[in-house]
N, C-alpha and C positions, 0 to 999 in steps of 0.2 A: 516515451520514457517510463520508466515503472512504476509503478505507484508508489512503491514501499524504499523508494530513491528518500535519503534524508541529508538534511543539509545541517549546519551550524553557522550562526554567524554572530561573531564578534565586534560590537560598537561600542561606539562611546567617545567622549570628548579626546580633542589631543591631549597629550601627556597622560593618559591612563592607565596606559601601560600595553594598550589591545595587543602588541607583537609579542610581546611575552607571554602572555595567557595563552595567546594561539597558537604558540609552539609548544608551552606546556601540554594543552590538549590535545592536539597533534601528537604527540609521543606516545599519548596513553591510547587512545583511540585509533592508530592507524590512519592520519586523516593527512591531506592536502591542503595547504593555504592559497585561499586566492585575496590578493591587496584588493582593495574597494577603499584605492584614493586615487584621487582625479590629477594629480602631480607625478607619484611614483612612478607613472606608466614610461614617464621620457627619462632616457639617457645621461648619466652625468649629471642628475638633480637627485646627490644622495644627502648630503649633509644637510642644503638649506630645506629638505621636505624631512628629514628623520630617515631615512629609510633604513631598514632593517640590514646589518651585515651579517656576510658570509657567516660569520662565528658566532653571531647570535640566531640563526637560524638553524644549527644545532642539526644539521645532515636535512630537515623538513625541507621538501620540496615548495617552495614560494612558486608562486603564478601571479601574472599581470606587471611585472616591476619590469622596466627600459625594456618595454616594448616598440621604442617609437623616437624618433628626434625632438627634441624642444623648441624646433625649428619650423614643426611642424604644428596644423593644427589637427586636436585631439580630441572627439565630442562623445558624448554618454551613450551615443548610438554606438560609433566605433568601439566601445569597452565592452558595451552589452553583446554585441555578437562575439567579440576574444574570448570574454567571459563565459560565455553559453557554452562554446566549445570545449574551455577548460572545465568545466563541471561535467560535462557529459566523460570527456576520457577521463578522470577522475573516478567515475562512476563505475566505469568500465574496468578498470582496476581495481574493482570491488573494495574502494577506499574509499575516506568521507571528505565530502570537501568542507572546505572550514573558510568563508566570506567573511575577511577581517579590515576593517578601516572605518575613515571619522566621514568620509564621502557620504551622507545621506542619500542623497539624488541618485548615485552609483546604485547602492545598497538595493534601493527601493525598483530600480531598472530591473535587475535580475531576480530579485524573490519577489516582486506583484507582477513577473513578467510585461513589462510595460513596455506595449509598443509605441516604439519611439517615432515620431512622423518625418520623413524625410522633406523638409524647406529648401528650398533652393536661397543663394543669399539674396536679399533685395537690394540692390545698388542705392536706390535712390532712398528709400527708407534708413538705409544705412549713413548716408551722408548727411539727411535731415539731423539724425538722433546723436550725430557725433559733433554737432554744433552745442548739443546741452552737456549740462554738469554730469558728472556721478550721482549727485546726491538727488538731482530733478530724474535723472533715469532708475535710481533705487526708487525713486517715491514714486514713481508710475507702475514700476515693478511692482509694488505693496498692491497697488491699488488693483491691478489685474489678476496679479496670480501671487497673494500673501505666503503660500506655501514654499514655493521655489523662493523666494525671496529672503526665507529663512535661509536656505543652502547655499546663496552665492556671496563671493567676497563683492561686500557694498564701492567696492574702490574699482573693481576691475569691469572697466568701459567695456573691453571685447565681448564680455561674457552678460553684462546688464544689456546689450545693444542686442544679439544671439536671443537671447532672450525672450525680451521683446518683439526680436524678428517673428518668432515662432508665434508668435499669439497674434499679429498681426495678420499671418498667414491663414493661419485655420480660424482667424475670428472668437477663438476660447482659448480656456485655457487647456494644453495638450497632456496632461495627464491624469489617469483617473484618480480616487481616494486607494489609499494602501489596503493591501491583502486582496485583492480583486483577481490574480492572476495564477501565479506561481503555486499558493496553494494547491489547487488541482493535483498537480503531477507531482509536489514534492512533500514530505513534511521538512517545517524549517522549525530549530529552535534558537529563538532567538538572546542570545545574554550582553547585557550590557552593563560597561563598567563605571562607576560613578566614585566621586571622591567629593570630600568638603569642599568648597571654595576657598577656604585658605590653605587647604593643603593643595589645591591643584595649580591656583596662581603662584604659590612658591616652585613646585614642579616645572610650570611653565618657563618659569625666570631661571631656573636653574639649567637645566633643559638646552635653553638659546643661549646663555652664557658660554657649557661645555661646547655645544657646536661651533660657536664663532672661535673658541678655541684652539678645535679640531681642524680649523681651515676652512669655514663656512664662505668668506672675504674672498679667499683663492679660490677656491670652487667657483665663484660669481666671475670671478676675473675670468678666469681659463674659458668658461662659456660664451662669455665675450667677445675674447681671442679666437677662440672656434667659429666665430660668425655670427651668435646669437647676440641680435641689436638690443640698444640700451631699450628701447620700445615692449621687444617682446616680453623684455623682462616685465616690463609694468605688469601685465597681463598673467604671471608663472605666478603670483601669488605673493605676498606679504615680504618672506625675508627676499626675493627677487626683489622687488621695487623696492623695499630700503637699502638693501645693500647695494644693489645700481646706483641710488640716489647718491649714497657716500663715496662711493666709488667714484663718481663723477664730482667728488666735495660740494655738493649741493647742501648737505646737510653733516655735522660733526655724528662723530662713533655713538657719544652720549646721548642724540638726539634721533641715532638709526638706534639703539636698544630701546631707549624709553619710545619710540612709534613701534618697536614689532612686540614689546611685552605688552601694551594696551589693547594695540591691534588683533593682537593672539589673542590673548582674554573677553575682547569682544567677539570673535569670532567662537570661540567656545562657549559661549553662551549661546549664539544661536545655535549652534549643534546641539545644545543640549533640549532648546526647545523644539528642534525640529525631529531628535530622537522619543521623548515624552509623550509624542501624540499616541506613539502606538501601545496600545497597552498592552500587550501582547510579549514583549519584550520582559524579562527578567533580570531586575536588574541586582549589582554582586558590589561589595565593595574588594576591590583585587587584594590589600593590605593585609584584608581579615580573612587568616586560614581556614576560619571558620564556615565564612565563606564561600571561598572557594573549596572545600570538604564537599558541601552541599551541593555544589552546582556539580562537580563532577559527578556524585552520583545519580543527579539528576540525568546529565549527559549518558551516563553507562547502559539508563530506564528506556529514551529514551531512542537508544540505539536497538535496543532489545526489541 
């Protein structure tokens, strides 16, 4: 690949606004979006993940979004090889590619070039570990690989169990410290988007309010209907298992918002700690024009 190949990538907490920024820049720069979230890749999960519409993506070519059924499973490895492909023809179209999403672990696959180790499942490890809590297999998680444990939803068994498999298998922990790879071949510039905490937990709650709205309840239904078990749901992430959960009146409407506005907001803190490590990252407040003045002509510098 070229040397003088340059990348852009766009992070930072949910509700920050990253799809809008990266269409903005996309427009001025001639560039390609690729998602870097671990949800949008499957079909028919647009409301309860955000994902960006037709009409806000503004003619910009998106990459990585309903690649895949929700029926299926979908691993870091599997995105990293979609991923590589779409940057390279990207590339090849003498366009920039622009790696946009709150996915860390994603993020980190493709620009430290991290190869990802291929685990076979372990049956028997697997059954051992589905006998314990969530919160006994997050605390194991901490204890072996603190890192990854910043990036995974603490609730979701599938993905703590996956996990664990993986460090069972190779006996360590399976990936290296960040900027170790990608560097080489590409330059990356990295910007990320940050806001107060009282203005990003009102965002948050505003946020999931318009989307249950929008039909977020239906959306859950109809996947249901289409064959996706109340099970996998647990597993698709936060508004999936609470809106399963009500959907099944296991828990009142009141008690599925006040779980995914706390649930959100905890889970964006740990993106935020698990974004902070790299310092390398530049970080913007999206609000301030000011701001974003600066970055773009930062972006323009570095293109040049």
């Amino acid at each position: 690949m070229d040397n003088n190949s340059k990348i852009i990538v766009v992070l930072g907490q949910t509700s920050t606004g990253k799809s809008d920024f990266a269409v903005e820049i996309a427009k001025e720069i001639n560039g390609e979006i690729i998602s870097a979230d671990s949800r949008q890749v499957y079909k028919g999960m647009d409301l309860g993940t955000g994902k960006i519409t037709k009409k806000e993506m503004c003619g910009v070519h998106h990459h990585m979004l309903d690649v895949t059924s929700p029926t299926k499973a979908f691993s870091v490895s599997d995105y990293k090889k979609l991923a590589d492909k779409k940057i390279k023809e990207i590339l090849k179209k003498e366009k920039v590619p622009i790696v946009c999403g709150g996915t860390g672990f994603y993020i980190d696959a493709i620009i430290n070039d991290i190869i990802l180790p291929e685990v076979p499942p372990n049956k028997k490890l697997r059954e051992k570990l589905s006998s314990l809590s969530t919160v006994d297999l997050f605390n194991d998680l901490k204890k072996y690989d603190p890192i990854r444990a910043l990036n995974i939803d603490p609730n979701n068994k599938v993905r703590l169990i996956r996990a664990l498999e993986i460090i069972e298998a190779l006996g360590t922990v399976p990936l290296p410290s960040p900027r170790q790879g990608l560097g080489e071949k590409f330059s990356v510039l990295k910007i990320g988007l940050t806001l107060s905490d009282t203005v990003l937990k009102e965002r948050i709650y505003t946020r999931l309010l318009a989307r249950i709205k929008k039909g977020m309840l239906k959306e859950i239904e109809n996947l249901h209907k289409k064959g996706l078990s109340w099970k996998r749901m647990e597993a698709l992430g936060l508004e999936y298992r609470y809106g399963a959960l009500y959907l099944q009146n296991k828990i009142t409407k009141k008690e599925m918002i006040e779980k995914l506005n706390t649930e959100t907001w905890h889970y964006a803190k740990r993106q935020k700690t698990w974004f902070k490590r790299d310092k390398d990252t530049i970080w913007i407040d999206p609000t301030k024009l000011s701001d974003k003045k600066k970055i773009l002509n930062k972006i323009q510098k570095f293109l040049k």
